[in-house]
GUPAPA-493152 format. One record per residue (C-alpha): residue in one letter; x, y, z; residue number from 0. Coordinates in steps of 0.001 Angstrom, whole numbers, padded with zeros to 6 digits. Each point is the difference from the previous one (the first is absolute). Layout:
residues N
{residuo a | u X | v Y | w Z | num NUM} .
...
//
This chain:
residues 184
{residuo x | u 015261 | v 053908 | w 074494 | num 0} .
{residuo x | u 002922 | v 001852 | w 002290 | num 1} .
{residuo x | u -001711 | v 000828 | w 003336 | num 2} .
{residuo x | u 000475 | v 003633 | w 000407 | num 3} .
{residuo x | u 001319 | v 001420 | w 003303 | num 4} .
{residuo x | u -001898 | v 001186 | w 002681 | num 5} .
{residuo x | u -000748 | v 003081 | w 002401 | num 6} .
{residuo x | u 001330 | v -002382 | w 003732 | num 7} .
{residuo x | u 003028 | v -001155 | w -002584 | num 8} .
{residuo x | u 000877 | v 004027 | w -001148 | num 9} .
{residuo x | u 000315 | v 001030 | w 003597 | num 10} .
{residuo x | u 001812 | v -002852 | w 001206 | num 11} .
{residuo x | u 002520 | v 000370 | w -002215 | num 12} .
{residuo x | u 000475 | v 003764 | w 000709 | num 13} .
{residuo x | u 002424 | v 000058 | w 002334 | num 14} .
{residuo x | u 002164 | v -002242 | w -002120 | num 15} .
{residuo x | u -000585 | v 002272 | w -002781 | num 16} .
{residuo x | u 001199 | v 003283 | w 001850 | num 17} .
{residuo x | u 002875 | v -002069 | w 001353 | num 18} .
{residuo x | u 002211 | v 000026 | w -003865 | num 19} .
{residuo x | u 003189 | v 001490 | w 000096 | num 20} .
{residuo x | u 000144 | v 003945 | w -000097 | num 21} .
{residuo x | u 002413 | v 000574 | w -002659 | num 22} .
{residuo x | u 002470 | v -002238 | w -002366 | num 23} .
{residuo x | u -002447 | v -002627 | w -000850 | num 24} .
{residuo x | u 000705 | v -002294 | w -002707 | num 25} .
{residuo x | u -002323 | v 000180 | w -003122 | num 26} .
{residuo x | u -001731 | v -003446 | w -000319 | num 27} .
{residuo x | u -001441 | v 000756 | w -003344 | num 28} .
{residuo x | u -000370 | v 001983 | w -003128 | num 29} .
{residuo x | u -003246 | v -000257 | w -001765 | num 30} .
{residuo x | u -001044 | v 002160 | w -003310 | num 31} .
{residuo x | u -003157 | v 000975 | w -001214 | num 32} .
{residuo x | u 000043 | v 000154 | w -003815 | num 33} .
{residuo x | u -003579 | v 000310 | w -000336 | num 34} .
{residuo x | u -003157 | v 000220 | w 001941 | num 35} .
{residuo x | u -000087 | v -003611 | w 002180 | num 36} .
{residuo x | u 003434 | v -000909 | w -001806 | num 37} .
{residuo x | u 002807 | v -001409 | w 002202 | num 38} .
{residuo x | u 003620 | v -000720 | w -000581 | num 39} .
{residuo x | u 002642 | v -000466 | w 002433 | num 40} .
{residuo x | u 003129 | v 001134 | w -001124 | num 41} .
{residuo x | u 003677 | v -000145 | w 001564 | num 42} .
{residuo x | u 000237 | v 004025 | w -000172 | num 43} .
{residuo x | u -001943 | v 002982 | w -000609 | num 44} .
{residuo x | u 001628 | v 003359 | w -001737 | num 45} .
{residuo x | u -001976 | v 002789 | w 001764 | num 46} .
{residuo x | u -000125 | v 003427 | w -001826 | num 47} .
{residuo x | u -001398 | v 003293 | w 001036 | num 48} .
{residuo x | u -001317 | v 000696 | w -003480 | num 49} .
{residuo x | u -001098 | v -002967 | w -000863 | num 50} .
{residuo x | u -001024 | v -002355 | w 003282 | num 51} .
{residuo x | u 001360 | v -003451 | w 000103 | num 52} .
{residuo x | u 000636 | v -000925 | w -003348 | num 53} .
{residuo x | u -002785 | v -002557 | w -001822 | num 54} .
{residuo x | u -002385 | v 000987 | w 003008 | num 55} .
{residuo x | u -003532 | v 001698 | w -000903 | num 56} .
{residuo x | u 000618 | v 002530 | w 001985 | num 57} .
{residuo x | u 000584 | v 002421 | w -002694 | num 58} .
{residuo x | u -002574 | v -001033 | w -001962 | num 59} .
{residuo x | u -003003 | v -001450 | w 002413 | num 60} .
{residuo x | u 000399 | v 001911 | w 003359 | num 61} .
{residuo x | u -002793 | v -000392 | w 002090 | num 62} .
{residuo x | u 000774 | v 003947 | w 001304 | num 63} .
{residuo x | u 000932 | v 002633 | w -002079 | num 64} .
{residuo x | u 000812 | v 003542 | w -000176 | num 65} .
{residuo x | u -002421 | v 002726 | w -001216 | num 66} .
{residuo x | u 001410 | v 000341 | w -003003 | num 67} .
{residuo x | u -000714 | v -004124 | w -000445 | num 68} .
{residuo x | u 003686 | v -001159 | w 000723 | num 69} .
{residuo x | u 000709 | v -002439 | w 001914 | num 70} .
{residuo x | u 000465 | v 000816 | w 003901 | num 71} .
{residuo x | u 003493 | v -000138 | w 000818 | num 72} .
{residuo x | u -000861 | v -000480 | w 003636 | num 73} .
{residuo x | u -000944 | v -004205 | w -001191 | num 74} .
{residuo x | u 002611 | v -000565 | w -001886 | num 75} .
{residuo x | u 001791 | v -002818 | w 002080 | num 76} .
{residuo x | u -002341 | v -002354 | w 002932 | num 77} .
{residuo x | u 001600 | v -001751 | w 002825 | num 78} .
{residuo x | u -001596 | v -002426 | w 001809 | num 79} .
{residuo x | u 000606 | v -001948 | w 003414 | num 80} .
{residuo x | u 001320 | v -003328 | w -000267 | num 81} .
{residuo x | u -001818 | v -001129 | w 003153 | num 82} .
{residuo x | u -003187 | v 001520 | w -001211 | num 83} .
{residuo x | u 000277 | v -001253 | w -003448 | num 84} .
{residuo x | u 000374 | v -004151 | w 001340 | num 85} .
{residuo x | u -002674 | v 001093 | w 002967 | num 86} .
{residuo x | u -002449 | v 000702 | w -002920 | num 87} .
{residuo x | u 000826 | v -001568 | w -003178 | num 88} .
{residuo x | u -001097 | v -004060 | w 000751 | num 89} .
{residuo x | u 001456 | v -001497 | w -003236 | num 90} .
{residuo x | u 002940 | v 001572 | w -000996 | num 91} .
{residuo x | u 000526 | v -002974 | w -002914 | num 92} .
{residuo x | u -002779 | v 002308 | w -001643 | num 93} .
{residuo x | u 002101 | v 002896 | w -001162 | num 94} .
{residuo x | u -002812 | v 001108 | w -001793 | num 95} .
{residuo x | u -001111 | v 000995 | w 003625 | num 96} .
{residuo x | u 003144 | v 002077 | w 000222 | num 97} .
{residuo x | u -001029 | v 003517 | w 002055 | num 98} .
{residuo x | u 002062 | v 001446 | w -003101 | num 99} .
{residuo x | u 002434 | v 002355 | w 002551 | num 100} .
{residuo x | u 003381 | v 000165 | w -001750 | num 101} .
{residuo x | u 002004 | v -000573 | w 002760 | num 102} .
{residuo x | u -001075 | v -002177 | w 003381 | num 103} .
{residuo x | u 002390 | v 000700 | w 002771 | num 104} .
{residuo x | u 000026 | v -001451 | w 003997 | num 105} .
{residuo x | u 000239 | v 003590 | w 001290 | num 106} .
{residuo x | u -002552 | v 001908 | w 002130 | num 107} .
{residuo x | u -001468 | v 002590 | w -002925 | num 108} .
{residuo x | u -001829 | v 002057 | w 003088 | num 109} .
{residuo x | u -000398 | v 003773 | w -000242 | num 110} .
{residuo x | u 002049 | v 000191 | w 003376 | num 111} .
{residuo x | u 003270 | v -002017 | w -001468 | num 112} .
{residuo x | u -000432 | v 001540 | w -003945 | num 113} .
{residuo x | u -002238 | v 003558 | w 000053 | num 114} .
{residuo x | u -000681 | v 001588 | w -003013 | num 115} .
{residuo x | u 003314 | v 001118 | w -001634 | num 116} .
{residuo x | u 002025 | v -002468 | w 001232 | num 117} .
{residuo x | u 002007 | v -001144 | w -002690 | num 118} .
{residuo x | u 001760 | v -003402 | w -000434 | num 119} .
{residuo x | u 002666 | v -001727 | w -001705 | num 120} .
{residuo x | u -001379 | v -003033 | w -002479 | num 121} .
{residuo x | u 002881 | v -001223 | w -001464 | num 122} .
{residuo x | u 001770 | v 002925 | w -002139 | num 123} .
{residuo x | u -003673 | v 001913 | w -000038 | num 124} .
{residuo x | u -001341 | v 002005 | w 002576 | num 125} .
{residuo x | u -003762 | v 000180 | w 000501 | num 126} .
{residuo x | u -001861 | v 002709 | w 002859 | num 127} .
{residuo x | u -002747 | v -001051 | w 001614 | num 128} .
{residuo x | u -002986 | v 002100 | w -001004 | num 129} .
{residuo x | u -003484 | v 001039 | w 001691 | num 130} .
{residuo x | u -002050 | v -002070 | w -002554 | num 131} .
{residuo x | u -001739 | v -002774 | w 002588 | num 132} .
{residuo x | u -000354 | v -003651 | w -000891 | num 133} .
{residuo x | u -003411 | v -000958 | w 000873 | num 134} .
{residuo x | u 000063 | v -003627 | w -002093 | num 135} .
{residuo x | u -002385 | v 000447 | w -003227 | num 136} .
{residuo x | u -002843 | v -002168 | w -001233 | num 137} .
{residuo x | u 002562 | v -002497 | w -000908 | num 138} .
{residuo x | u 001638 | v -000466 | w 003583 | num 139} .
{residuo x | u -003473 | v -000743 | w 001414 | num 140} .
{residuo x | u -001074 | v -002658 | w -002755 | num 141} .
{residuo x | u 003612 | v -001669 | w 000668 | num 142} .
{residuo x | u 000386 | v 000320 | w 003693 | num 143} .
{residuo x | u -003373 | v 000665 | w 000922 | num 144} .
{residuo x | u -001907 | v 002891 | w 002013 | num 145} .
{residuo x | u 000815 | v -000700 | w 003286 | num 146} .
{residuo x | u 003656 | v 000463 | w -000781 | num 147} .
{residuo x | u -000977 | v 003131 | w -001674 | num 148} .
{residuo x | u -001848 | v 001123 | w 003239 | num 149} .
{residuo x | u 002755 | v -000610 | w 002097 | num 150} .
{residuo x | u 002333 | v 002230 | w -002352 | num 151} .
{residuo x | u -002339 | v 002969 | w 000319 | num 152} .
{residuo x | u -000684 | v -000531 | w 003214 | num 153} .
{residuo x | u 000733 | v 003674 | w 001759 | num 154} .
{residuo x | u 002322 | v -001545 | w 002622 | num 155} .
{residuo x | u 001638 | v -001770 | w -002928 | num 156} .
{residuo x | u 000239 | v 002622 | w -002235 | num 157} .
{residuo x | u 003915 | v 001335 | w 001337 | num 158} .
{residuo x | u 001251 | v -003295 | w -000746 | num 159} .
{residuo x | u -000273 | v 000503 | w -003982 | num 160} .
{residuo x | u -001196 | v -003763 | w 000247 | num 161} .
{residuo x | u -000744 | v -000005 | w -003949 | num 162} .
{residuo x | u 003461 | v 001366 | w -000392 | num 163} .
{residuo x | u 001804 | v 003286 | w -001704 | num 164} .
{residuo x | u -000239 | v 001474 | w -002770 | num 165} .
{residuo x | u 002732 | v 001746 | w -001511 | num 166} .
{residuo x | u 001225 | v 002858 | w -002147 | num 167} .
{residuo x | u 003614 | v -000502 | w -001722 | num 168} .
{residuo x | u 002311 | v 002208 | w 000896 | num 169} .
{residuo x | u 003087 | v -001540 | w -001811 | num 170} .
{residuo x | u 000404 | v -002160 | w -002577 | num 171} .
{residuo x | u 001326 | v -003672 | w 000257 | num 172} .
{residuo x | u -000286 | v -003509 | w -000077 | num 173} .
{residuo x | u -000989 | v -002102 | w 003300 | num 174} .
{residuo x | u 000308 | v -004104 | w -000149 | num 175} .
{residuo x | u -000737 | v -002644 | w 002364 | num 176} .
{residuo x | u 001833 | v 000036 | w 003087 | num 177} .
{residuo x | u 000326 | v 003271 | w -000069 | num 178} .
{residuo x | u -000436 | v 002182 | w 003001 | num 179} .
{residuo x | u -002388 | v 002666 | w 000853 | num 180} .
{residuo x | u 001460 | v 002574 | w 001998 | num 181} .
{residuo x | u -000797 | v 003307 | w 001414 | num 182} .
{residuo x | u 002393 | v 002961 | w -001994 | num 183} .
//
Protein backbone atom coordinates (compact mmCIF):
# COMPACT_ATOMS: atom_id res chain seq x y z
CA UNK A 1 0.00 0.00 0.00
CA UNK A 2 1.41 3.63 -1.42
CA UNK A 3 1.61 5.91 1.66
CA UNK A 4 -0.44 8.85 0.78
CA UNK A 5 0.93 12.39 1.30
CA UNK A 6 0.47 14.43 4.09
CA UNK A 7 -0.84 17.94 5.43
CA UNK A 8 3.37 19.11 6.94
CA UNK A 9 4.45 17.48 3.29
CA UNK A 10 1.57 19.78 1.13
CA UNK A 11 2.83 22.96 2.70
CA UNK A 12 6.34 22.28 2.50
CA UNK A 13 6.30 21.81 -0.84
CA UNK A 14 4.31 25.03 -1.58
CA UNK A 15 6.71 27.30 -2.22
CA UNK A 16 8.33 24.97 -4.70
CA UNK A 17 5.06 24.56 -6.25
CA UNK A 18 4.36 28.41 -6.83
CA UNK A 19 7.97 28.68 -7.96
CA UNK A 20 7.17 26.79 -11.91
CA UNK A 21 7.87 28.81 -14.71
CA UNK A 22 5.18 31.54 -15.67
CA UNK A 23 4.72 30.89 -19.22
CA UNK A 24 6.37 28.48 -22.08
CA UNK A 25 6.47 25.39 -20.07
CA UNK A 26 7.06 22.21 -21.70
CA UNK A 27 4.15 19.62 -21.64
CA UNK A 28 5.45 16.51 -19.74
CA UNK A 29 2.50 14.43 -20.62
CA UNK A 30 -0.63 13.65 -22.48
CA UNK A 31 -3.04 11.38 -20.82
CA UNK A 32 -6.73 10.41 -22.28
CA UNK A 33 -9.66 9.39 -20.63
CA UNK A 34 -11.66 7.00 -22.84
CA UNK A 35 -13.92 5.97 -20.23
CA UNK A 36 -14.75 6.49 -16.65
CA UNK A 37 -11.22 5.38 -14.62
CA UNK A 38 -9.70 4.55 -18.21
CA UNK A 39 -6.15 5.82 -18.94
CA UNK A 40 -4.05 5.97 -22.02
CA UNK A 41 -1.13 8.00 -22.68
CA UNK A 42 -0.83 8.95 -26.05
CA UNK A 43 1.98 10.94 -28.09
CA UNK A 44 -0.75 13.70 -29.18
CA UNK A 45 -4.13 14.82 -28.56
CA UNK A 46 -6.46 16.49 -31.52
CA UNK A 47 -8.53 19.02 -29.50
CA UNK A 48 -11.87 20.18 -31.11
CA UNK A 49 -14.35 22.75 -30.07
CA UNK A 50 -17.26 20.57 -31.11
CA UNK A 51 -16.23 17.62 -30.13
CA UNK A 52 -13.50 17.84 -26.98
CA UNK A 53 -10.36 15.89 -27.32
CA UNK A 54 -11.07 13.23 -29.53
CA UNK A 55 -11.68 9.45 -27.82
CA UNK A 56 -12.10 11.43 -24.41
CA UNK A 57 -15.57 11.01 -22.43
CA UNK A 58 -16.00 14.25 -22.31
CA UNK A 59 -18.71 14.34 -24.78
CA UNK A 60 -20.33 11.59 -23.61
CA UNK A 61 -19.70 11.31 -19.56
CA UNK A 62 -19.12 14.96 -18.37
CA UNK A 63 -19.27 15.26 -14.87
CA UNK A 64 -20.92 19.09 -15.55
CA UNK A 65 -23.29 19.82 -18.00
CA UNK A 66 -25.39 22.41 -19.46
CA UNK A 67 -29.14 22.82 -18.75
CA UNK A 68 -30.14 21.49 -21.64
CA UNK A 69 -27.90 18.12 -20.49
CA UNK A 70 -24.81 18.84 -22.80
CA UNK A 71 -21.80 18.60 -21.81
CA UNK A 72 -20.16 21.87 -20.14
CA UNK A 73 -17.83 23.31 -22.46
CA UNK A 74 -16.12 25.12 -19.62
CA UNK A 75 -14.32 21.13 -18.69
CA UNK A 76 -13.51 20.25 -21.74
CA UNK A 77 -9.59 20.16 -21.44
CA UNK A 78 -7.73 19.78 -17.44
CA UNK A 79 -4.27 20.87 -16.78
CA UNK A 80 -2.53 19.91 -13.99
CA UNK A 81 0.85 20.97 -12.16
CA UNK A 82 3.69 18.85 -12.71
CA UNK A 83 5.10 19.61 -9.25
CA UNK A 84 1.77 18.96 -7.68
CA UNK A 85 1.05 15.90 -9.59
CA UNK A 86 4.78 13.99 -8.31
CA UNK A 87 4.11 15.94 -4.71
CA UNK A 88 0.88 13.81 -4.53
CA UNK A 89 0.80 10.86 -6.67
CA UNK A 90 3.40 8.21 -4.55
CA UNK A 91 3.57 5.46 -7.24
CA UNK A 92 3.53 6.75 -10.48
CA UNK A 93 4.39 2.91 -11.94
CA UNK A 94 0.52 2.64 -11.10
CA UNK A 95 -0.96 4.50 -14.02
CA UNK A 96 -4.09 3.29 -13.00
CA UNK A 97 -3.54 6.04 -10.27
CA UNK A 98 -3.21 8.54 -13.08
CA UNK A 99 -5.14 12.05 -11.80
CA UNK A 100 -6.61 11.61 -15.49
CA UNK A 101 -5.68 15.63 -16.48
CA UNK A 102 -4.89 15.56 -20.21
CA UNK A 103 -2.07 17.55 -20.14
CA UNK A 104 0.56 17.95 -16.94
CA UNK A 105 2.73 20.94 -17.44
CA UNK A 106 5.74 22.56 -14.91
CA UNK A 107 4.04 25.98 -15.10
CA UNK A 108 2.46 27.98 -12.24
CA UNK A 109 -1.56 27.44 -13.23
CA UNK A 110 -2.39 30.38 -10.43
CA UNK A 111 -5.31 32.74 -11.01
CA UNK A 112 -2.68 35.67 -10.78
CA UNK A 113 -0.31 34.24 -13.83
CA UNK A 114 -3.57 32.60 -16.01
CA UNK A 115 -7.17 34.47 -14.90
CA UNK A 116 -10.13 33.41 -16.37
CA UNK A 117 -9.98 34.06 -20.17
CA UNK A 118 -6.60 33.73 -20.61
CA UNK A 119 -6.11 31.75 -23.50
CA UNK A 120 -3.07 29.59 -24.48
CA UNK A 121 -1.34 28.04 -27.23
CA UNK A 122 -1.21 23.90 -26.91
CA UNK A 123 0.40 22.91 -29.80
CA UNK A 124 -1.75 24.05 -33.01
CA UNK A 125 -5.01 24.31 -30.47
CA UNK A 126 -5.81 27.01 -28.34
CA UNK A 127 -7.65 26.39 -25.08
CA UNK A 128 -9.06 29.62 -22.52
CA UNK A 129 -8.97 29.16 -19.20
CA UNK A 130 -12.48 29.10 -17.80
CA UNK A 131 -14.17 29.94 -14.26
CA UNK A 132 -15.10 26.23 -13.64
CA UNK A 133 -12.81 25.50 -10.23
CA UNK A 134 -10.93 22.26 -9.72
CA UNK A 135 -11.62 21.19 -6.30
CA UNK A 136 -10.14 17.30 -6.80
CA UNK A 137 -13.32 14.81 -6.80
CA UNK A 138 -13.93 11.67 -4.78
CA UNK A 139 -11.33 10.07 -6.84
CA UNK A 140 -8.35 12.57 -6.04
CA UNK A 141 -8.95 11.98 -2.32
CA UNK A 142 -9.07 8.01 -2.47
CA UNK A 143 -5.69 8.32 -4.66
CA UNK A 144 -3.86 11.08 -2.95
CA UNK A 145 -5.62 11.18 0.14
CA UNK A 146 -7.60 13.98 2.22
CA UNK A 147 -5.04 15.88 3.56
CA UNK A 148 -3.84 16.74 0.10
CA UNK A 149 -7.34 17.54 -0.69
CA UNK A 150 -7.46 19.92 2.39
CA UNK A 151 -4.54 21.66 1.48
CA UNK A 152 -6.04 22.34 -2.16
CA UNK A 153 -9.15 23.95 -0.70
CA UNK A 154 -7.53 25.50 1.77
CA UNK A 155 -8.79 29.42 1.43
CA UNK A 156 -5.19 30.74 1.36
CA UNK A 157 -4.58 28.05 -1.25
CA UNK A 158 -7.38 28.48 -3.22
CA UNK A 159 -5.58 31.41 -5.88
CA UNK A 160 -3.03 28.98 -6.64
CA UNK A 161 -5.52 26.64 -8.76
CA UNK A 162 -3.43 23.84 -6.91
CA UNK A 163 -5.80 21.02 -8.54
CA UNK A 164 -5.12 22.71 -11.81
CA UNK A 165 -7.29 24.40 -14.87
CA UNK A 166 -9.82 23.54 -16.54
CA UNK A 167 -10.35 24.55 -19.93
CA UNK A 168 -12.75 25.49 -22.69
CA UNK A 169 -11.37 25.04 -26.46
CA UNK A 170 -11.23 27.84 -28.25
CA UNK A 171 -9.46 26.46 -31.43
CA UNK A 172 -9.05 23.38 -32.78
CA UNK A 173 -5.70 21.37 -32.96
CA UNK A 174 -3.47 18.79 -32.07
CA UNK A 175 -0.89 19.20 -29.00
CA UNK A 176 2.02 16.33 -28.51
CA UNK A 177 4.64 15.83 -26.05
CA UNK A 178 7.12 18.41 -25.79
CA UNK A 179 5.01 20.74 -26.75
CA UNK A 180 4.78 24.11 -25.15
CA UNK A 181 2.12 25.84 -23.28
CA UNK A 182 2.12 29.37 -23.85
CA UNK A 183 0.13 32.37 -23.07
CA UNK A 184 -1.65 33.81 -26.71
Amino acid sequence: MTVQVTLAECEAALSHVLAAPKDGAIINELCLRPDVGARAFPDSLELTVENGIIGDRWKTSPWLRLPDGSPDPKIQVSVLSKRVMDLCWRNQDNKDRHPGDPLVVDMDLGMENLPVGTRLNVGSAVIEVSVQFNTGCVKWRNNYGAESVRWINRRANRPYRLRGILCSIVQDGVVRVGDRLLKA
